[in-house]
N, CA, C and O atoms as a DFTB+ gen file, in Angstrom:
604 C
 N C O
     1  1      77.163      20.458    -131.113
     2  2      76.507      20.031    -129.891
     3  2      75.454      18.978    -130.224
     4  3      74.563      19.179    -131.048
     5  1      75.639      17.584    -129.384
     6  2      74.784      16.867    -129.860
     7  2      73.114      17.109    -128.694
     8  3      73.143      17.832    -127.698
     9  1      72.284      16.604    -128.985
    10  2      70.845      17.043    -129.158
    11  2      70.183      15.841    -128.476
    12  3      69.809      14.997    -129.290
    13  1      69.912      15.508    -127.029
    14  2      68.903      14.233    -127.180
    15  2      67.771      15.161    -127.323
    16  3      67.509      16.362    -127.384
    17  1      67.011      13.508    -127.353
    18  2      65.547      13.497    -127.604
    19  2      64.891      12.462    -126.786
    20  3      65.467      11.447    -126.394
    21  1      63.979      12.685    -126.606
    22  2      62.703      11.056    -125.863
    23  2      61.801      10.801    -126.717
    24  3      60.851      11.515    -127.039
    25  1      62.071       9.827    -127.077
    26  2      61.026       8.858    -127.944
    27  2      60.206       8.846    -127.592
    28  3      60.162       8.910    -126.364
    29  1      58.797       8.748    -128.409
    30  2      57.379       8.789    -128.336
    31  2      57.139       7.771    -127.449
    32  3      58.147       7.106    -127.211
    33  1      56.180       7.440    -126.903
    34  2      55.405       6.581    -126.264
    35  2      54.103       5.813    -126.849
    36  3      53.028       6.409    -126.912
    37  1      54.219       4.658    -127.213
    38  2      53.205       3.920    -127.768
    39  2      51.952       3.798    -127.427
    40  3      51.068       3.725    -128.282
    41  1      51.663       3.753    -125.888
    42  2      50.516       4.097    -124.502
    43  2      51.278       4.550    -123.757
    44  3      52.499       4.457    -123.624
    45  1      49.993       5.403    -122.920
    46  2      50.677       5.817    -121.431
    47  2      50.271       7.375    -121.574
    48  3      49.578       8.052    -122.334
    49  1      51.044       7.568    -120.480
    50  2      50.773       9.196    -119.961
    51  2      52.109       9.952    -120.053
    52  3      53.246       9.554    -119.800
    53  1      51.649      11.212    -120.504
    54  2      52.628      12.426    -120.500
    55  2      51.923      13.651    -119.370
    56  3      50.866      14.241    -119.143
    57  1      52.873      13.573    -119.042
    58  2      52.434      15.301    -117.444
    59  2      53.301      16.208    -118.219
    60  3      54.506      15.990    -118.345
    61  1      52.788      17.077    -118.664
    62  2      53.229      18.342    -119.135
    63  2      53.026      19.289    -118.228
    64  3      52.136      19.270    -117.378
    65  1      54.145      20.449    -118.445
    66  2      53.422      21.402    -117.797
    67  2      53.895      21.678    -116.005
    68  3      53.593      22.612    -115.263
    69  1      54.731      20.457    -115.748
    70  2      54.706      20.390    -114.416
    71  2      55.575      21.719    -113.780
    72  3      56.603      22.122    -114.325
    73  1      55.048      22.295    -112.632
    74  2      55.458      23.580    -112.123
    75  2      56.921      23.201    -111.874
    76  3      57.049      22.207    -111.159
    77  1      58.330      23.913    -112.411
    78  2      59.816      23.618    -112.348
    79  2      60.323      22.835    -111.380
    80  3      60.007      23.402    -110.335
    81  1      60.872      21.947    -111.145
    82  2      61.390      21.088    -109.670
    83  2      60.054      20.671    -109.381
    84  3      59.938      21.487    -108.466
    85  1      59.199      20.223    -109.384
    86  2      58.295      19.457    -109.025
    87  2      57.830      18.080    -109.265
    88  3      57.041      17.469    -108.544
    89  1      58.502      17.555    -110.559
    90  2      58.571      16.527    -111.432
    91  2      58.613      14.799    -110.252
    92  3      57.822      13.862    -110.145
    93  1      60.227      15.187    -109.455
    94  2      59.653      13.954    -108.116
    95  2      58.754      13.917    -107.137
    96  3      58.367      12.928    -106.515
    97  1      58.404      15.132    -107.010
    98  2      57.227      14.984    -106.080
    99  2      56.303      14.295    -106.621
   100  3      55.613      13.538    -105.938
   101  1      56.029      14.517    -108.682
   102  2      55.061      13.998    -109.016
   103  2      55.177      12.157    -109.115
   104  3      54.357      11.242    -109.035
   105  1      56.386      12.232    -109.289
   106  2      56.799      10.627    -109.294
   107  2      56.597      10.075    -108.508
   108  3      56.637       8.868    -108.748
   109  1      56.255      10.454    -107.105
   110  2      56.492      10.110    -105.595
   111  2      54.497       9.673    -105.495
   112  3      53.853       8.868    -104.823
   113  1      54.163      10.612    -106.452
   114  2      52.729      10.558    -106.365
   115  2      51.945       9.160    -106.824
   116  3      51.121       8.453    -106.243
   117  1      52.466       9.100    -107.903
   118  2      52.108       7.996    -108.535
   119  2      52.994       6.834    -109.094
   120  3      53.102       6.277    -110.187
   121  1      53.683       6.693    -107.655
   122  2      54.114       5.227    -107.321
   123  2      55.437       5.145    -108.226
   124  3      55.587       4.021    -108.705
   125  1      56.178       5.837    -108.484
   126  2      57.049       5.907    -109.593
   127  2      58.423       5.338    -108.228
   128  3      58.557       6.043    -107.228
   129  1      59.250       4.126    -108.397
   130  2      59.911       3.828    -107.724
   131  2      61.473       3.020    -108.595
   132  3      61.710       3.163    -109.795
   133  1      62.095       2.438    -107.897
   134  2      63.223       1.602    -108.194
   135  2      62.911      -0.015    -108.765
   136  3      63.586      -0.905    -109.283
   137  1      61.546       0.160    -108.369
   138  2      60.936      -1.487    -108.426
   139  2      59.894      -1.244    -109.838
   140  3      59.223      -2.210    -110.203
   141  1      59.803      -0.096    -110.508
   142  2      58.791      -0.071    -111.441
   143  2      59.233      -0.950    -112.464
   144  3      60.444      -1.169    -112.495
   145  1      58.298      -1.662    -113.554
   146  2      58.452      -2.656    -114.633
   147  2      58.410      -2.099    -115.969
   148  3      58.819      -2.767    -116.918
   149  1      57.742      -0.405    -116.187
   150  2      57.890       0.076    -117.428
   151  2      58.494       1.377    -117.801
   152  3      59.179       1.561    -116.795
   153  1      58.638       2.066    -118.310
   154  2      59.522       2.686    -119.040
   155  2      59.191       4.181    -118.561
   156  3      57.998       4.484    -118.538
   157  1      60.020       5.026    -118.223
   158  2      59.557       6.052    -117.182
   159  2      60.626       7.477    -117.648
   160  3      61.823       7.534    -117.366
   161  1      60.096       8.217    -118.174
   162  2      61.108       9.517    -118.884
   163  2      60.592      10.649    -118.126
   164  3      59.404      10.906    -117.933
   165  1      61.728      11.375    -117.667
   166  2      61.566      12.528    -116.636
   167  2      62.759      13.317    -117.365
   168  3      63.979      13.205    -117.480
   169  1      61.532      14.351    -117.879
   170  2      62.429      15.746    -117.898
   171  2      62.204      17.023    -117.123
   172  3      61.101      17.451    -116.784
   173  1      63.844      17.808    -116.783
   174  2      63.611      18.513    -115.846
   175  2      64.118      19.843    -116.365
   176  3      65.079      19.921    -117.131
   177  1      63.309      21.075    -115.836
   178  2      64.150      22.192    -116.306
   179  2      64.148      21.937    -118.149
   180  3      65.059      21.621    -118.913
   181  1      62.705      22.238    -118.381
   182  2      62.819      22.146    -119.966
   183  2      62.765      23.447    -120.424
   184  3      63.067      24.243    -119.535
   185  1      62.490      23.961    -121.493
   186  2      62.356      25.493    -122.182
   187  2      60.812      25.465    -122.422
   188  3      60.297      24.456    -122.903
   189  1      60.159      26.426    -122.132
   190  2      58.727      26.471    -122.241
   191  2      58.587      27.668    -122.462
   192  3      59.053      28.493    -121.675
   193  1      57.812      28.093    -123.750
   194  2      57.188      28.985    -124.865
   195  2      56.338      29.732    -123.371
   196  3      56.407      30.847    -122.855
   197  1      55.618      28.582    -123.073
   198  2      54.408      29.364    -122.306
   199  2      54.834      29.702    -120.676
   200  3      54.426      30.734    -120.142
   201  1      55.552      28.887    -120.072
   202  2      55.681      29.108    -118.499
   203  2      57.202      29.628    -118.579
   204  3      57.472      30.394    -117.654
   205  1      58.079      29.424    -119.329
   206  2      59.843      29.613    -119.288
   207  2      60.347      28.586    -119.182
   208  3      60.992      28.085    -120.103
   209  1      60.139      27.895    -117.767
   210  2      60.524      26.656    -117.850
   211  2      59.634      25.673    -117.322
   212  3      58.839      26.293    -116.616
   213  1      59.322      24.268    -117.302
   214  2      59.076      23.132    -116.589
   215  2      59.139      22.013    -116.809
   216  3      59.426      21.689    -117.961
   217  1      58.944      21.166    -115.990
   218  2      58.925      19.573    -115.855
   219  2      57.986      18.722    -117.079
   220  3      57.006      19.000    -117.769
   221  1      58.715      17.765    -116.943
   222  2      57.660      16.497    -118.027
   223  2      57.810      15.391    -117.408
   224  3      58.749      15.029    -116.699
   225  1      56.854      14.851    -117.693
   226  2      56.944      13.166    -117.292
   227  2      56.395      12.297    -118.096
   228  3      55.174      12.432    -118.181
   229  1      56.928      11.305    -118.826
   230  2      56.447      10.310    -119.539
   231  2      56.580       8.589    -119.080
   232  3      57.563       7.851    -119.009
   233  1      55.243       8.375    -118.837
   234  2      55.563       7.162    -118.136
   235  2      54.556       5.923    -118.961
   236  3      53.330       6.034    -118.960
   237  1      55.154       4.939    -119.540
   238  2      54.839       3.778    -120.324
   239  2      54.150       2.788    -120.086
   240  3      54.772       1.943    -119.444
   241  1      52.577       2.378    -120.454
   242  2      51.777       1.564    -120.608
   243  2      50.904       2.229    -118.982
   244  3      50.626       1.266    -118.267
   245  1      50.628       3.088    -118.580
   246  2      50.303       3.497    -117.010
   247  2      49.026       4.895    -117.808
   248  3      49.236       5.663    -118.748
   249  1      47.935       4.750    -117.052
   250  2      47.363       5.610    -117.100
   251  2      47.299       6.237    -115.939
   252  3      47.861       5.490    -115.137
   253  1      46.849       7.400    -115.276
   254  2      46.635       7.574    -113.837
   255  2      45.088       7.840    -113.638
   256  3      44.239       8.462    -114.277
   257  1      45.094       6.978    -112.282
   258  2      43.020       7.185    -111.566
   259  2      43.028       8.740    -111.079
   260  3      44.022       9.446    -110.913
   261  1      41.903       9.026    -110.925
   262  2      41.029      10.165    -110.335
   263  2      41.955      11.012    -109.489
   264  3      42.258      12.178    -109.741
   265  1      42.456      10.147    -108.240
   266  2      42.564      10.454    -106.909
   267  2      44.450      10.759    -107.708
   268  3      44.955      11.866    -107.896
   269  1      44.805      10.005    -107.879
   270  2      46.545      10.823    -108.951
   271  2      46.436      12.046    -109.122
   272  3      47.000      12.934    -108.483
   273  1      45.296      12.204    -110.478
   274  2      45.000      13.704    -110.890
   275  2      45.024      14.694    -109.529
   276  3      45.733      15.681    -109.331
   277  1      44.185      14.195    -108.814
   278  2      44.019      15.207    -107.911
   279  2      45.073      15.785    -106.754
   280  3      45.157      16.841    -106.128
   281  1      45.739      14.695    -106.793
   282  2      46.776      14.784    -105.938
   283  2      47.701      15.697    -106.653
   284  3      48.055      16.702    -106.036
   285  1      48.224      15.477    -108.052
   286  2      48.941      16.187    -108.931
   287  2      48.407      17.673    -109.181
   288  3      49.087      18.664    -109.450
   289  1      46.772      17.566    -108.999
   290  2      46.691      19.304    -109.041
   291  2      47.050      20.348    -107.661
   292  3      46.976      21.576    -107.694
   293  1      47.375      19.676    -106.697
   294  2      47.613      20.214    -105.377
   295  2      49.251      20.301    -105.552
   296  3      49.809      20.738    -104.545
   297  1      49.825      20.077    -106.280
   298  2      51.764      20.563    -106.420
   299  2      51.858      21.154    -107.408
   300  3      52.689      22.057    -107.500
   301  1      50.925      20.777    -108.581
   302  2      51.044      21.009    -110.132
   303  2      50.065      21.585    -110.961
   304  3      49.770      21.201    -112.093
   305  1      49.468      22.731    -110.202
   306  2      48.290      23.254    -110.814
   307  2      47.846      24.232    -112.294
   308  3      46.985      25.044    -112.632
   309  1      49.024      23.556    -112.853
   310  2      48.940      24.215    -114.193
   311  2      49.658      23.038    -115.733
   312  3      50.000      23.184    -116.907
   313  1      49.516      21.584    -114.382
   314  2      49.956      20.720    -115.679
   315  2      48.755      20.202    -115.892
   316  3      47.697      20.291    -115.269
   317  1      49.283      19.269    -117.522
   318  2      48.280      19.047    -118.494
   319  2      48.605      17.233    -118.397
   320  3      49.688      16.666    -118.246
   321  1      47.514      16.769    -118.517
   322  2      47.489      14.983    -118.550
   323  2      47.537      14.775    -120.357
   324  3      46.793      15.478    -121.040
   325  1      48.364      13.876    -120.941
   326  2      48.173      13.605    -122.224
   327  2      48.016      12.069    -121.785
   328  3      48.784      11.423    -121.072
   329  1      46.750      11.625    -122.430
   330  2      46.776       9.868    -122.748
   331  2      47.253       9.516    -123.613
   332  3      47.044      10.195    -124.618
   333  1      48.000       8.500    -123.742
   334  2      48.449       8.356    -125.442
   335  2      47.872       6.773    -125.342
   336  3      47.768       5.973    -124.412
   337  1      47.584       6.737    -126.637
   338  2      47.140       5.317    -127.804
   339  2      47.401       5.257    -128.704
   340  3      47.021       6.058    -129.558
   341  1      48.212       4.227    -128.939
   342  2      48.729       3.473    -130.418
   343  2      49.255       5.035    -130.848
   344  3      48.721       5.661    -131.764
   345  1      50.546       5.635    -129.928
   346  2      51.289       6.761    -130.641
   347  2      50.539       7.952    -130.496
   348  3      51.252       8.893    -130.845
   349  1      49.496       8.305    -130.160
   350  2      48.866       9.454    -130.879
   351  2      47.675       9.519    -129.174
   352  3      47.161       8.642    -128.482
   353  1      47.695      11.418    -129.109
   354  2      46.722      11.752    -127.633
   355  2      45.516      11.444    -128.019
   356  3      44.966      11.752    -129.076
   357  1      45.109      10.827    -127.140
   358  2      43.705      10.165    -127.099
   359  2      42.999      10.995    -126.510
   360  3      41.941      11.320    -127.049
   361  1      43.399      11.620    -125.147
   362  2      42.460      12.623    -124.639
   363  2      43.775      13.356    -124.152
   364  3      44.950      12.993    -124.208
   365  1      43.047      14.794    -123.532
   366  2      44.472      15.673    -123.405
   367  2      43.536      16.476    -122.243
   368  3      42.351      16.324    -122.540
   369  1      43.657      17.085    -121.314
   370  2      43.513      17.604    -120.248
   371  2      44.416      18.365    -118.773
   372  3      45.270      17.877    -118.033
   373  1      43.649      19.985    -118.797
   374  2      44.387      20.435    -117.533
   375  2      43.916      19.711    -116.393
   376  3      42.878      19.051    -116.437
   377  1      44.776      19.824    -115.169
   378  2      44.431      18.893    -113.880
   379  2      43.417      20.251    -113.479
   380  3      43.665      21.242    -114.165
   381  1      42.615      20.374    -112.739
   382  2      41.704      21.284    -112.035
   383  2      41.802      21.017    -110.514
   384  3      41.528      19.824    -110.387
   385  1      42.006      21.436    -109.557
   386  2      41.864      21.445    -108.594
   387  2      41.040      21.453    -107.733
   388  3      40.700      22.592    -107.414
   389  1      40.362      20.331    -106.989
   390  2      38.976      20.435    -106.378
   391  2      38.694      21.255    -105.792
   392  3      39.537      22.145    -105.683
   393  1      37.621      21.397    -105.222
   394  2      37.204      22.198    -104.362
   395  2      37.738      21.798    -102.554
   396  3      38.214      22.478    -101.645
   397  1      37.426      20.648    -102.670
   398  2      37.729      20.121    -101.619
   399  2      38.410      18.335    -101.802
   400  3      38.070      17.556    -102.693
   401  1      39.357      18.062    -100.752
   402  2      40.608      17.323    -100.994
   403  2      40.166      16.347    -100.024
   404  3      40.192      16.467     -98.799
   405  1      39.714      15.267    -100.778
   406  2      39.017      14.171     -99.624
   407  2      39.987      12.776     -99.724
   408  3      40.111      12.174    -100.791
   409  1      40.623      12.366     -98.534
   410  2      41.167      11.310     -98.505
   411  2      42.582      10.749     -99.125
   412  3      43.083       9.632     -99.254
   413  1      43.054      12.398     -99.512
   414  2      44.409      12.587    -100.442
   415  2      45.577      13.355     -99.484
   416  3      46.767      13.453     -99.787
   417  1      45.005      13.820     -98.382
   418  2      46.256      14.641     -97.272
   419  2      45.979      14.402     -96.387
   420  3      44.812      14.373     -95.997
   421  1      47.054      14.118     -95.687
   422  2      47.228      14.284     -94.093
   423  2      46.745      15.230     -93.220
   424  3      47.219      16.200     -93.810
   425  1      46.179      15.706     -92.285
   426  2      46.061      16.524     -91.406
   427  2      47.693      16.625     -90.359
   428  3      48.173      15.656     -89.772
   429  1      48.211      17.857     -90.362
   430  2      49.267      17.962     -89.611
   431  2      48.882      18.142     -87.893
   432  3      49.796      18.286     -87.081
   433  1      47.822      18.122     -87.579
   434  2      47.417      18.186     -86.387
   435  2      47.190      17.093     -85.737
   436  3      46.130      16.483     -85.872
   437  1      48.651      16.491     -84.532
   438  2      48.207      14.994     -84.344
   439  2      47.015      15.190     -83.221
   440  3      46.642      14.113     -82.755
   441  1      46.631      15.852     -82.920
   442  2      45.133      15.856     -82.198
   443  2      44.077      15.578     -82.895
   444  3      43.121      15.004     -82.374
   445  1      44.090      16.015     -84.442
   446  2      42.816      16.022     -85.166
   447  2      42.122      14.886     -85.041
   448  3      43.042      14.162     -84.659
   449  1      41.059      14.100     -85.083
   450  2      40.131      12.961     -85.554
   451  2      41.169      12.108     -86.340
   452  3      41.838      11.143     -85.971
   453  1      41.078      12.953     -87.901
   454  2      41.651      12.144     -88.687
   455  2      43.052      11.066     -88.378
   456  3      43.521      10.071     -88.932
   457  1      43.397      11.916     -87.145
   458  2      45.151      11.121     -86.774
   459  2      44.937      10.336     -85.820
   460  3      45.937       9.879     -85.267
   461  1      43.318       9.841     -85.217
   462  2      43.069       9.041     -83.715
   463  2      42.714       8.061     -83.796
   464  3      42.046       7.687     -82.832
   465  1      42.939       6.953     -85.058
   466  2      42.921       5.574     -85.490
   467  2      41.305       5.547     -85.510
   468  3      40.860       4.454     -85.158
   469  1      40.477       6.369     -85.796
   470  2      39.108       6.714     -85.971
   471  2      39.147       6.347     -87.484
   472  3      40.130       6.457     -88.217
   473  1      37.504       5.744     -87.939
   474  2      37.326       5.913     -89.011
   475  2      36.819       6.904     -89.717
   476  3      35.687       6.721     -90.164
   477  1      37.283       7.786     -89.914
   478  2      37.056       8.909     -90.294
   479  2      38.542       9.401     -91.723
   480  3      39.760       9.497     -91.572
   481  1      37.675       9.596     -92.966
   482  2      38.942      10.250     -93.907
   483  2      38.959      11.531     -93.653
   484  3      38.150      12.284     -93.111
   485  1      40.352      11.727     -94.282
   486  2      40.626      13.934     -94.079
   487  2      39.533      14.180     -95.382
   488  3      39.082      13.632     -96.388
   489  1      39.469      15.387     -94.599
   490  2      38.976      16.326     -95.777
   491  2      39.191      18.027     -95.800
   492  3      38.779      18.758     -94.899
   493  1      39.842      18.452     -96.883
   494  2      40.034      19.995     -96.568
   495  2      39.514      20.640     -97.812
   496  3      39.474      20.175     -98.951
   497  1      39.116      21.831     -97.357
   498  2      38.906      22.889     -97.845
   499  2      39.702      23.326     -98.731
   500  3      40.784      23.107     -98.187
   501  1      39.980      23.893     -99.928
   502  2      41.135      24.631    -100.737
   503  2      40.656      26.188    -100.321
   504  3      39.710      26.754    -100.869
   505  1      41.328      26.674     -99.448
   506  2      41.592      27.976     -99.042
   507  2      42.388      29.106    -100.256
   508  3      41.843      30.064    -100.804
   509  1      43.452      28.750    -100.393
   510  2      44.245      29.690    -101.408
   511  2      44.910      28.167    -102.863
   512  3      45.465      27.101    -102.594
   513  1      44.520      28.739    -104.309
   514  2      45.289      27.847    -105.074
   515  2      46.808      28.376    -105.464
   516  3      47.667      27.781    -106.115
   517  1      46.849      29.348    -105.012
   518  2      48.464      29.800    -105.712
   519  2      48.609      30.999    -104.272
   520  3      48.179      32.150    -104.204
   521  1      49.184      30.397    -103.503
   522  2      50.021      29.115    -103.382
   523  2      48.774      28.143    -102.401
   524  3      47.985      28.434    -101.501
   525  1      49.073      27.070    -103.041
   526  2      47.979      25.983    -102.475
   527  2      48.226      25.853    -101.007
   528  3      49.313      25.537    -100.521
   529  1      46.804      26.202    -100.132
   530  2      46.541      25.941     -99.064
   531  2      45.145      26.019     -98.489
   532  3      44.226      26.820     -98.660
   533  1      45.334      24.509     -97.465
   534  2      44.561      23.659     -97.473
   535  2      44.048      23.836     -95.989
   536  3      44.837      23.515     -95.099
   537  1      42.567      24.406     -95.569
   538  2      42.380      24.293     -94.053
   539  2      41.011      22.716     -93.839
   540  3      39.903      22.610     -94.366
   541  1      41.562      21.973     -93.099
   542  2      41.010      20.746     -91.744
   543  2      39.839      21.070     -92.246
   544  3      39.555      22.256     -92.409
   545  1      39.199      20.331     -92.486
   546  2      37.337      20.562     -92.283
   547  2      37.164      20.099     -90.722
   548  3      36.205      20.476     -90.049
   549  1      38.263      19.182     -90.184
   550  2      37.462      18.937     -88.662
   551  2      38.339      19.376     -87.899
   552  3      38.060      19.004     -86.759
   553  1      39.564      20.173     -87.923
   554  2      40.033      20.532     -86.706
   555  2      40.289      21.956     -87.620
   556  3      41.495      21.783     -87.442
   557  1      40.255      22.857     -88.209
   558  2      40.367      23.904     -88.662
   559  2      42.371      24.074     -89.018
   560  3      42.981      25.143     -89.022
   561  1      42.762      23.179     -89.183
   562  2      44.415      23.373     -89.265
   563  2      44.734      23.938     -90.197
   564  3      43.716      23.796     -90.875
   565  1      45.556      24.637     -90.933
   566  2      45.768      24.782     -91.957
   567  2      47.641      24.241     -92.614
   568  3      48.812      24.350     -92.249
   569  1      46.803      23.628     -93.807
   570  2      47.945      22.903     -94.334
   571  2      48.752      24.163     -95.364
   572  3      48.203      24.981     -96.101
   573  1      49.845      24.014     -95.167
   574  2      50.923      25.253     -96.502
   575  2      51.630      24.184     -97.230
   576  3      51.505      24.253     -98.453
   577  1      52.249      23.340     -96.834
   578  2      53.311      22.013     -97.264
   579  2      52.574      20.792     -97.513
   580  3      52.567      19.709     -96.928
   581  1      51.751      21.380     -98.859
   582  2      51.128      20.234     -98.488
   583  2      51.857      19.022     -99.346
   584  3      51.563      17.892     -98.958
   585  1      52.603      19.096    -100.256
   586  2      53.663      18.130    -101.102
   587  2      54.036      17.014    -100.019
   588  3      53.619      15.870    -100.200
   589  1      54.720      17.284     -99.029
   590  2      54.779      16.717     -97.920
   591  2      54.060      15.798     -97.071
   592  3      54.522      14.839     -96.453
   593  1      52.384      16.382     -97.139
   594  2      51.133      15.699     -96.429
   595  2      50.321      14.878     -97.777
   596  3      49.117      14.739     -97.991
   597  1      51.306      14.498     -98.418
   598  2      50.212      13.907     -99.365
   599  2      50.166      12.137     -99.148
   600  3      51.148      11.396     -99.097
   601  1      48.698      11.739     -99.042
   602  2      48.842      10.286     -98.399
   603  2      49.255       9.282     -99.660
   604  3      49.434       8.081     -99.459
């Protein structure tokens, strides 16, 4: 039986860790498309010592901002960010999940503020992290899907 493998990454980011089937949502997150220019490795359904199974993502010369992370800890609250430089993790980190989710979800309530061409960003509460759910700071809604509501 032959054996692939994925080659190291010279820069860039590795998402370890990602909760099983979740891997496009994370792609979806951070702009990962048909039109991208660098080098983009998605594994799915891997063997994991620690969870059984999950997702990876390795994506080439791309670091991800703040508001990524955070978005990624609201689907993926138990993956790990690897930076890589010149071959080797530069910094290595779990995603943490805020306290509160400002300007990263939708409100499903088309009554709310946030949906009335008002300037006003969402902001929610993290109610439950497993399973992540998210209640309105201004209309009290509560989000369950939130993979779905992510802006």
């Amino acid at each position: 039986m032959k054996e692939f493998r994925v080659t190291p990454i010279r820069n860039g980011t590795v998402i370890d860790h990602i909760d099983c089937g979740q891997a496009l949502k994370v792609l979806r997150i951070i702009g990962i498309n048909d039109s991208v220019q660098y080098t983009v490795s998605v594994l799915l359904h891997v063997p994991s010592k620690k969870d059984g199974w999950k997702d990876i993502i390795k994506v080439e010369d791309r670091e991800l901002d703040a508001k990524e992370v955070d978005k990624i800890s609201l689907i993926a609250p138990h993956a790990t960010i690897n930076i890589i430089r010149d071959f080797n993790v530069a910094e290595k980190f779990t995603v943490k999940m805020p306290e509160v989710a400002k300007g990263i979800v939708k409100c499903g309530n088309p009554n709310c503020i946030t949906n009335m061409n008002e300037p006003v960003e969402t902001e929610f509460v993290i109610e439950s992290k497993d399973p992540t759910v998210l209640r309105c700071l201004y209309c009290d809604r509560i989000q369950e899907n939130v993979a779905d509501r992510l802006v």
